[in-house]
C-alpha positions in Angstrom: -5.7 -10.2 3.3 -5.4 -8.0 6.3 -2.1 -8.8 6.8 -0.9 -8.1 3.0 -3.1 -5.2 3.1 -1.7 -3.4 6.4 1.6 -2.0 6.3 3.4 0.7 4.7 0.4 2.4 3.1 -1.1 2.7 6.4 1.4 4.4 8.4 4.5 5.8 6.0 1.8 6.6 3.5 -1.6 7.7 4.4 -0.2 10.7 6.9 2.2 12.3 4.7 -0.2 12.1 1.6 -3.1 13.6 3.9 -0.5 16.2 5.5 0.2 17.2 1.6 -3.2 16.9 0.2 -5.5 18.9 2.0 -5.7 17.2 5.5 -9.1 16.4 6.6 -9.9 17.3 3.4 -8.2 14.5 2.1 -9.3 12.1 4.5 -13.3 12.7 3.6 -12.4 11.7 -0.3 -10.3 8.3 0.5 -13.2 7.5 3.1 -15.6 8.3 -0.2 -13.1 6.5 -2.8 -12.7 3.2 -0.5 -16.6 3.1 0.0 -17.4 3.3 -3.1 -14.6 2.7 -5.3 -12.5 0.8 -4.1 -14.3 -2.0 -2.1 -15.9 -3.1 -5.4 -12.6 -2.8 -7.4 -11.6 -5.1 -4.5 -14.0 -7.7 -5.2 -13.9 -7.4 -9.0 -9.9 -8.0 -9.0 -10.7 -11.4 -6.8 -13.2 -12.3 -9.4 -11.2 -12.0 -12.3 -8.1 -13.9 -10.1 -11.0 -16.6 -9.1 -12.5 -17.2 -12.3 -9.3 -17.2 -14.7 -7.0 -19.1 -11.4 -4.1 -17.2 -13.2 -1.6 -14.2 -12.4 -1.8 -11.0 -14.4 -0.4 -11.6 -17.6 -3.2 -15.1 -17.9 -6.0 -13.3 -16.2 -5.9 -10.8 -18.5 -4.8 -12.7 -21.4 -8.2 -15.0 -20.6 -10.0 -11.1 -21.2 -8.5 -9.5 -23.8 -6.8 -12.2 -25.8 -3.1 -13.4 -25.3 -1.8 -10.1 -27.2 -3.5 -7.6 -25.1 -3.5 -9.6 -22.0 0.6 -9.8 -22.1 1.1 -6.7 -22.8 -1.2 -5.1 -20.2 0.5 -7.9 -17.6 4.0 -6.9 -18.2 3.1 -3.2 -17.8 1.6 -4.0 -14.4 4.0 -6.6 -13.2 6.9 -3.7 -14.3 4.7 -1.0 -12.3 4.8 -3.5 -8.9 8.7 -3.9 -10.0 9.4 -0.1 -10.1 7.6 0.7 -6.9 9.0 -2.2 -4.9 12.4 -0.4 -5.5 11.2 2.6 -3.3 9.2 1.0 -1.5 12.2 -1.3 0.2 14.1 2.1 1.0 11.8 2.9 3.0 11.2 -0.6 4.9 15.3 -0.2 5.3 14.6 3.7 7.0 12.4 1.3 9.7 14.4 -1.5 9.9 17.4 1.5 10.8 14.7 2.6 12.9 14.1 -0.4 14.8 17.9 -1.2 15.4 18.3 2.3 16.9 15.2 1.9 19.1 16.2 -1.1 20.3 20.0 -0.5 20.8 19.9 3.4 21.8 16.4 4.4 22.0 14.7 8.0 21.5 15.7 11.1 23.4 16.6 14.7 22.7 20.0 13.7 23.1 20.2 10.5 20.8 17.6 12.1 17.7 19.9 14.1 15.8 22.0 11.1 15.3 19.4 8.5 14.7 18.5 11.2 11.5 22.2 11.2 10.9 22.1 7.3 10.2 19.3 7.6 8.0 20.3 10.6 5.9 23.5 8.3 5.6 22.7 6.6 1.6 25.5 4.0 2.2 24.4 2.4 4.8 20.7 2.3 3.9 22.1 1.0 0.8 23.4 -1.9 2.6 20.3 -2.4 4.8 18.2 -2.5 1.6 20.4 -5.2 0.2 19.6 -7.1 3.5 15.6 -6.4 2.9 16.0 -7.5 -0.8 18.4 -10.7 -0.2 15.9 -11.4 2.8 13.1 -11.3 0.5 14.3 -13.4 -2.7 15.1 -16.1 0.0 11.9 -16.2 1.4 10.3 -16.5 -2.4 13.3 -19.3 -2.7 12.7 -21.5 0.1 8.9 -21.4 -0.6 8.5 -19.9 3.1 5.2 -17.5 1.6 3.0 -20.1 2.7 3.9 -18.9 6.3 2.7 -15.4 5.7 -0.5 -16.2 7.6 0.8 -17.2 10.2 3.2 -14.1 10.9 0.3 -12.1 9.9 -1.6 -13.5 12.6 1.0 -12.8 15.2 2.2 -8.9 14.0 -1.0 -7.4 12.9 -2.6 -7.6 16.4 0.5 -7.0 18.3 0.8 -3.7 15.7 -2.8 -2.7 16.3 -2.0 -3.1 20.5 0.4 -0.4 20.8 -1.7 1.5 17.9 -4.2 1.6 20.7 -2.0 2.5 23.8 -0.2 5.2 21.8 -3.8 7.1 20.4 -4.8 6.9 24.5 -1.6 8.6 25.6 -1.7 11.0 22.8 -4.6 12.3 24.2 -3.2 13.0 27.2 -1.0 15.7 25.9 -1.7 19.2 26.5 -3.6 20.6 23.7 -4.2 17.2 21.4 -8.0 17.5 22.0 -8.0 21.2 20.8 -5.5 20.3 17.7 -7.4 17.1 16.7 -10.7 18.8 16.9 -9.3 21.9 14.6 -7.8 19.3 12.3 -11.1 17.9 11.7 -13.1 20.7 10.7 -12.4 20.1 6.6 -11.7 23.5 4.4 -13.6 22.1 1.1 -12.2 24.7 -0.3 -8.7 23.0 -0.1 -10.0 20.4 -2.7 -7.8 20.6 -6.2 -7.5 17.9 -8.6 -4.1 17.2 -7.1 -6.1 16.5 -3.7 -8.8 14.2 -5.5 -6.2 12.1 -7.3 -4.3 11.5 -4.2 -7.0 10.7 -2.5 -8.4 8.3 -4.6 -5.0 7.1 -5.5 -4.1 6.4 -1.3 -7.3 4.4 -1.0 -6.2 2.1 -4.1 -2.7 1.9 -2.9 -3.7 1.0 0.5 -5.6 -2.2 -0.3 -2.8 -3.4 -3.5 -5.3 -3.0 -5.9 -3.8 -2.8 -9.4 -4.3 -5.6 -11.1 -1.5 -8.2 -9.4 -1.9 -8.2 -5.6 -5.4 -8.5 -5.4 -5.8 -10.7 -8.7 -3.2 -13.6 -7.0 -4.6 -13.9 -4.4 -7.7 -14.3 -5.9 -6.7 -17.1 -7.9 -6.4 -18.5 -4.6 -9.7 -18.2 -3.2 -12.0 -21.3 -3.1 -15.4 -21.0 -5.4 -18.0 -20.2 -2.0 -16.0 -18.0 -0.6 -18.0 -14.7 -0.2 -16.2 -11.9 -1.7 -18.2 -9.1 -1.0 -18.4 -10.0 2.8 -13.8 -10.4 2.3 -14.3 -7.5 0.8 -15.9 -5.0 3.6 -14.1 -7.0 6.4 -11.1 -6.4 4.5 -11.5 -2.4 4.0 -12.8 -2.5 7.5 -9.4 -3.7 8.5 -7.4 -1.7 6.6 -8.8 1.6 7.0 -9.0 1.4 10.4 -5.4 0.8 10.9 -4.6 4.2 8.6 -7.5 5.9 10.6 -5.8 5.1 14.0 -2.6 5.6 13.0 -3.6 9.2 11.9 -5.0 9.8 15.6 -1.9 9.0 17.1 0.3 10.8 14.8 -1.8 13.9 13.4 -2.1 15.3 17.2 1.6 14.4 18.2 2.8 16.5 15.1 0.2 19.2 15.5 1.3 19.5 19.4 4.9 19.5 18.8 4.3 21.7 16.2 5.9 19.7 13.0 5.6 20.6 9.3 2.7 18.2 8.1 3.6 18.9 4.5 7.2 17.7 4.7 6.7 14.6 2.6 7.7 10.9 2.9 10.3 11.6 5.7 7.1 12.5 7.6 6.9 9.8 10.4 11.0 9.2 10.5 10.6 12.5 12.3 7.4 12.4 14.2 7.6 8.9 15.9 11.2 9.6 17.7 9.3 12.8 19.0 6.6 10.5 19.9 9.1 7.4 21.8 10.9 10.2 23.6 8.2 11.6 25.5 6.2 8.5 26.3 6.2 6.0 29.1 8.4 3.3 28.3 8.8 4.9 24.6 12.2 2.5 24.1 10.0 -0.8 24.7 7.1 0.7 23.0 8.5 2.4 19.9 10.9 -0.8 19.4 7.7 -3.2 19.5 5.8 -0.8 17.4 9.0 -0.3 15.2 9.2 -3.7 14.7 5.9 -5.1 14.1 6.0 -2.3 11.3 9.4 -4.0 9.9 7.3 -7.3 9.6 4.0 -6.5 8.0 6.4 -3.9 5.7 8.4 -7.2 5.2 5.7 -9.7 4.4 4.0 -6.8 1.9 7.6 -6.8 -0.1 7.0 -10.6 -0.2 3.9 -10.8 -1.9 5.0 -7.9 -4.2 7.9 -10.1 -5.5 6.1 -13.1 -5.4 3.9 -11.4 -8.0 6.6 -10.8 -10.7 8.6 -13.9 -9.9 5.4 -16.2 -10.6 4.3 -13.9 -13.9 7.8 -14.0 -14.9 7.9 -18.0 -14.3 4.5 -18.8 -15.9 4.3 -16.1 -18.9 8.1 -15.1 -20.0 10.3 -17.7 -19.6 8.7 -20.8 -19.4 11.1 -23.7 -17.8 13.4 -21.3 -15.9 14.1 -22.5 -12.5 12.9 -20.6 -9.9 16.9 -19.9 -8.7 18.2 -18.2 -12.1 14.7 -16.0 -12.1 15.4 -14.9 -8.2 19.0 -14.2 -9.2 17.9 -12.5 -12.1 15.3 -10.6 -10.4 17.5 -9.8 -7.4 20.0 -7.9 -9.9 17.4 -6.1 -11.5 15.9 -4.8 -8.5 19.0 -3.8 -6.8 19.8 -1.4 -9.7 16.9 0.0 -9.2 16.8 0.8 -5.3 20.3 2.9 -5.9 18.3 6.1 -7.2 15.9 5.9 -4.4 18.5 5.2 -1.8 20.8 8.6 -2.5 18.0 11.0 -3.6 15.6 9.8 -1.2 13.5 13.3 -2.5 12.9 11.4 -5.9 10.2 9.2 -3.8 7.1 11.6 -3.7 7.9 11.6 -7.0 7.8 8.0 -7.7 5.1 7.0 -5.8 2.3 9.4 -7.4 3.1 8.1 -10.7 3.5 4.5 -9.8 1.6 4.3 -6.6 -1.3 6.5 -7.1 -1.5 6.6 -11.2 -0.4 3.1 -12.3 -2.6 1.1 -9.5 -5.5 3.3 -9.9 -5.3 2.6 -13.6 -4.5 -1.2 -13.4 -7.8 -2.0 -11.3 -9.7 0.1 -13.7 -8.0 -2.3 -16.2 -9.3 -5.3 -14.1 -12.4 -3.9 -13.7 -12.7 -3.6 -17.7 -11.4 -7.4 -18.2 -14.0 -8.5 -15.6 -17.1 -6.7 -16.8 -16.4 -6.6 -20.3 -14.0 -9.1 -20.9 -15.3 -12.0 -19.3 -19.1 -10.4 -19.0 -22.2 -9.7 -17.0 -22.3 -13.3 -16.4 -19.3 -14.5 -14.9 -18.6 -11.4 -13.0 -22.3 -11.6 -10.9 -21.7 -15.3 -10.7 -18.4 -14.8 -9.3 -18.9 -11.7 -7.0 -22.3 -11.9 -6.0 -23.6 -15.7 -6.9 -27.2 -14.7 -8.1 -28.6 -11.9 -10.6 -31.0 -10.0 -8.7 -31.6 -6.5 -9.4 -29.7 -4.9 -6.6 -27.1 -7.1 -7.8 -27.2 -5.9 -11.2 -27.4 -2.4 -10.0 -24.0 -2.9 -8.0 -22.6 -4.6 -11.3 -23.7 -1.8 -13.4 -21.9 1.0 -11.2 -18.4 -1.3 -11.1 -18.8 -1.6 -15.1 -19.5 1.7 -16.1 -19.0 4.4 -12.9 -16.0 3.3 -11.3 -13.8 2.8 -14.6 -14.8 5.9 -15.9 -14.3 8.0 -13.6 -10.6 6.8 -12.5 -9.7 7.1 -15.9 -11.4 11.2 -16.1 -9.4 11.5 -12.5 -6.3 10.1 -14.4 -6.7 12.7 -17.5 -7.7 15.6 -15.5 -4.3 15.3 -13.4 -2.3 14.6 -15.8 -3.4 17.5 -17.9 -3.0 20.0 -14.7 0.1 18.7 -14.2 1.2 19.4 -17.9 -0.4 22.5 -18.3 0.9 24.0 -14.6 
């Protein structure tokens, strides 16, 4: 779960969404949201997975009835669809990124043109194709059941030269002073644009939403502890965006880079970063690449989702080659807007990875708790009803649904009414 969890979210993600949103600011609320939003949203989307053993569209069929329930899984299976067409541009810009590392490597010399090649939409274009065609094959073959594995490999390997690159930071004239100043929160900062991004990162980050997290839940044997999954889980996951911030918020505060640029945030910081270090060309293409395969194996299980939903739910008796094909088309049409207005991305991912995951766990959390009842969901996430129990179930039914859905409102109304 680490390994699905890790990726993208932690390092593309988390910095420029901070560096937009506040800054430390920022990073107080998603340490608040994860605690205590989204580490039981966690557990209640493995429960409803667990109990129902179906994807979206049965899980929440088995909750709200088969009208509802398919109707609230296609939304959600279309939301993962949507965002995996961004989301693949930017696993292209680091696969890009790794080929220049490794073939070239970072200097002042060499930058302007590794920025040329990315700001270059044809051939990204073409690199996507090769992320898309790589993934569909992968779903094809049946080869998911080897995710573990490469997830066992990558994710340590990533969090290695994490390690060595937040002790060299350091190092750098300045970092201490910069960190430090970085740290010291201006609460005043704190809109409802900085909440809902805040909340919406520490959703994003762990593929809650009602799909991820419910799959993989369906897979999950009856004694398995999910509250314990759960923490280790978080644990896991927010410490790899939390040490990739301290490698990355001093480099760009000492070299003195805009921290509200946006999505392009790290394409421009880490080459800063590789040129300047020791053996940046061996470290940077490591790092580079270890990104490339937890970004990869994330893309996997985000297909995986809609090519099972659309296999078991829509068109029953399809084989599994004329939905990949089908599914390959549809995706590729959509990656083209991304790929040549890159800029559209922000954009995108607010409303489909803040809004649309933060509203499909609150929609799991809803099936769970009232759907399926008090029962089931304490049987399945804690195994007994004691009162502390019941306490923790009555803050996941009533608190944590509400108050996404208020967080929801509230920025969409601002963001009408601005």
């Amino acid at each position: 779960m680490i390994g699905v969890s890790v990726g993208l979210g932690n390092v593309w993600r988390f910095p420029y969404m901070m560096g937009m949103h506040g800054g430390s600011a920022f990073l107080i609320l998603y340490l608040i949201f994860t605690l205590f939003f989204a580490v039981p949203a966690l557990t209640s989307e493995w429960a409803l997975g667990r109990e129902t053993r179906k994807g979206p569209v049965g899980a929440f069929s088995a909750a709200f009835g088969p009208q509802w329930g398919k109707a609230i899984g296609s939304l959600l299976i279309v939301t993962v669809l949507v965002a995996d067409s961004y989301y693949m541009v930017v696993i292209a810009n680091v696969v890009s990124s790794s080929y220049f590392s490794i073939g070239y490597g970072f200097d002042s010399s060499s930058i302007p043109a590794y920025q040329e090649l990315l700001s270059n939409s044809t051939i990204q274009l073409v690199v996507v194709y090769g992320v898309l065609a790589a993934t569909l094959w992968v779903i094809y073959k049946g080869l998911n059941k080897g995710i573990e594995k490469v997830s066992k490999l990558f994710v340590p390997l990533f969090a290695l030269i994490i390690i060595y690159l937040i002790v060299y930071v350091f190092t750098l004239p300045g970092s201490w002073q910069a960190i430090r100043s970085f740290l010291k929160p201006d609460l005043n900062s704190i809109t409802t644009d900085v909440i809902f991004a805040a909340l919406g990162q520490a959703f994003f980050s762990l593929g809650l939403g009602g799909t991820f997290i419910l799959v993989y839940g369906s897979y999950l044997k009856k004694e398995q502890s999910l509250t314990k999954s759960a923490v280790l889980t978080t644990l896991g996951d927010t410490g790899a965006a939390v040490f990739v911030s301290l490698f990355l918020v001093p480099t760009m505060l000492v070299f003195g880079m805009d921290m509200t640029q946006g999505p392009t945030l790290i394409f421009s910081t880490l080459p800063e970063l590789f040129a300047v270090i020791p053996a940046g060309r061996v470290v940077g293409s490591l790092f580079l690449i270890a990104l490339t395969m937890v970004a990869f194996l994330s893309n996997v299980a985000a297909l995986e989702v809609i090519a099972t939903g659309v296999k078991d739910y829509w068109v029953r008796g399809v084989s599994q080659k004329k939905i990949v094909i089908v599914l390959g088309l549809i995706e590729a049409a959509l990656v083209i807007p991304s790929t040549f207005k890159p800029e559209i991305i922000g954009y995108l991912d607010l409303i489909f990875g803040s809004g649309m995951q933060t509203f499909g766990s609150a929609l799991a959390i809803i099936a769970l708790t009232f759907g399926l009842g008090k029962v089931v969901a304490i049987r399945q996430v804690f195994g007994k009803p004691t009162g502390f129990n019941t306490a923790l179930y009555n803050w996941t039914k009533w608190a944590i649904p509400a108050t996404l859905i208020l967080i929801l409102i509230l920025y969409i109304y601002n963001s009408i009414t601005s």
